[in-house]
C-alpha positions as semicolon CSV with decimal commas, in nm:
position;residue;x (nm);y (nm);z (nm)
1;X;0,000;0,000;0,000
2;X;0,107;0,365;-0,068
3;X;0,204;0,566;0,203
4;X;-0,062;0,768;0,170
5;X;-0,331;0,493;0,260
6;X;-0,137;0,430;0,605
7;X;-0,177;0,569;0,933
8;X;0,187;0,549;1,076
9;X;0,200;0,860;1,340
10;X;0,162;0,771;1,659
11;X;-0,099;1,100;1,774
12;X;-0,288;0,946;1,469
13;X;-0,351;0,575;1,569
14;X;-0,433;0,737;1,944
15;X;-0,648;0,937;1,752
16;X;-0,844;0,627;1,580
17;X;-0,810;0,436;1,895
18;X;-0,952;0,697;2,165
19;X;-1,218;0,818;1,974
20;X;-1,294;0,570;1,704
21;X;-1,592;0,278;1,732
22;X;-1,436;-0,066;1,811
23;X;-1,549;-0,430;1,664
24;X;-1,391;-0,752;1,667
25;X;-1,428;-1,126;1,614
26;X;-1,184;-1,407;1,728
27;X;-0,867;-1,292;1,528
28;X;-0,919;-0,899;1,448
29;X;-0,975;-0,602;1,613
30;X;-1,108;-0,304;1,413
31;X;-1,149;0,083;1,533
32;X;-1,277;0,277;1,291
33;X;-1,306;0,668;1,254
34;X;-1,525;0,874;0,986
35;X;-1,326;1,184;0,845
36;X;-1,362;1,352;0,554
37;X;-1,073;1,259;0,307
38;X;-1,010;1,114;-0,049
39;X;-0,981;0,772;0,054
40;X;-0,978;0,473;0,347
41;X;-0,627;0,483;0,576
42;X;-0,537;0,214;0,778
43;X;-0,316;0,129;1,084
44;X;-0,205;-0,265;1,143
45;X;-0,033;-0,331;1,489
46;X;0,065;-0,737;1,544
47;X;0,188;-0,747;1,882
48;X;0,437;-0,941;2,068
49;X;0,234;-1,117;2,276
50;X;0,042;-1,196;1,954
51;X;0,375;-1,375;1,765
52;X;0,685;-1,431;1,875
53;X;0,922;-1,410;1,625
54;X;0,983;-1,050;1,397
55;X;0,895;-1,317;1,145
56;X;0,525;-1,450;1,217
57;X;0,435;-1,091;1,336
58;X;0,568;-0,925;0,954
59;X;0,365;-1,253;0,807
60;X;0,017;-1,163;0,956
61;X;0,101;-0,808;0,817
62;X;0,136;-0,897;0,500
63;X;-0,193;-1,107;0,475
64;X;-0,363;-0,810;0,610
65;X;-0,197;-0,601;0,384
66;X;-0,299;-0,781;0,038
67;X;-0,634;-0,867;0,174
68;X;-0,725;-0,492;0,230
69;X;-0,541;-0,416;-0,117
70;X;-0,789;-0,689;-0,270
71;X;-1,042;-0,539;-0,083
72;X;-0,995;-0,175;-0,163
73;X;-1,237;-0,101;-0,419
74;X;-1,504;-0,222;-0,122
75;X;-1,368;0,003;0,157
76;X;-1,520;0,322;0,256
77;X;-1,303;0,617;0,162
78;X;-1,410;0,787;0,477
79;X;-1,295;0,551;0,721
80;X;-0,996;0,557;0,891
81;X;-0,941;0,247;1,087
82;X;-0,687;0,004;1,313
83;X;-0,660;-0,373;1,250
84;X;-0,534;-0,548;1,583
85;X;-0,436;-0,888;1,511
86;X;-0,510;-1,111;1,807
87;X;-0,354;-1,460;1,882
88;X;-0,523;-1,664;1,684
89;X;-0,451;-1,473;1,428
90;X;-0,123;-1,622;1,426
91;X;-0,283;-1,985;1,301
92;X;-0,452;-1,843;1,039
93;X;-0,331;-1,874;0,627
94;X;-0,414;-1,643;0,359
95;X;-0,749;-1,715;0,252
96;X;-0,855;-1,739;0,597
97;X;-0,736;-1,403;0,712
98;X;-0,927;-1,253;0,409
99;X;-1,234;-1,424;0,527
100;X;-1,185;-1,259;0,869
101;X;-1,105;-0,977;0,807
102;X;-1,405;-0,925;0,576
103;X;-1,616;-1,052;0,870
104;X;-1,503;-0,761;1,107
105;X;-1,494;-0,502;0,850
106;X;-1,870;-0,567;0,764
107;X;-1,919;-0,589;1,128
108;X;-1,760;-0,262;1,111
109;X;-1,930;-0,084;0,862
110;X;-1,616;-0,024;0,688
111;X;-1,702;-0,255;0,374
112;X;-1,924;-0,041;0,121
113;X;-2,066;-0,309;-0,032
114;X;-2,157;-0,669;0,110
115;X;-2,124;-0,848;-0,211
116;X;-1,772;-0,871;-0,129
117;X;-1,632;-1,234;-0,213
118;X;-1,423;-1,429;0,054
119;X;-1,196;-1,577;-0,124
């Protein structure tokens, strides 16, 4: 994702966090702000107490990553939002994490369509 569609400053994400809406299911957190802007940013935090290893932690990332960028077209482009990755998170492969993550966002109000496929 382009820097522009990221949330990376830290008064930002406390910004999403403390007054933003929050949703989750068993492997995702989502916060979500409404602001008026061109398109969606989004924050990702994997903790340490989430995965281990640099490695596992970068790899849940990365499935978040491309399954927001195949998701993009769907996404509100008013929404700011966090994605928490909880532990289970960690046992979770590609197409799974999509499916998730699709689940939360709808739960979330972020997706702006539901005919959004899960795989």
């Amino acid at each position: 994702m382009r820097k522009s569609y990221r949330i990376k400053k830290e008064d930002e994400f406390q910004d999403v966090f403390e007054n933003g809406e929050s949703v989750a299911n068993r492997n995702f957190v989502i916060y979500h702000l409404q602001r008026d802007q061109k398109h969606f940013r989004v924050g990702i935090s994997v903790g340490k107490k989430v995965a281990h290893t640099a490695v596992m932690r970068n790899q849940i990332k990365r499935y978040i990553r491309q399954s927001l960028l195949e998701l993009k077209p769907d996404l509100d482009p008013q929404a700011d939002f966090l994605v928490i990755a909880r532990r289970h998170a960690t046992q979770l492969g590609m197409a799974e994490t999509k499916r998730n993550l699709v689940h939360v966002l709808k739960l979330a109000g972020v997706l702006a369509s539901q005919d959004v496929t899960t795989i």
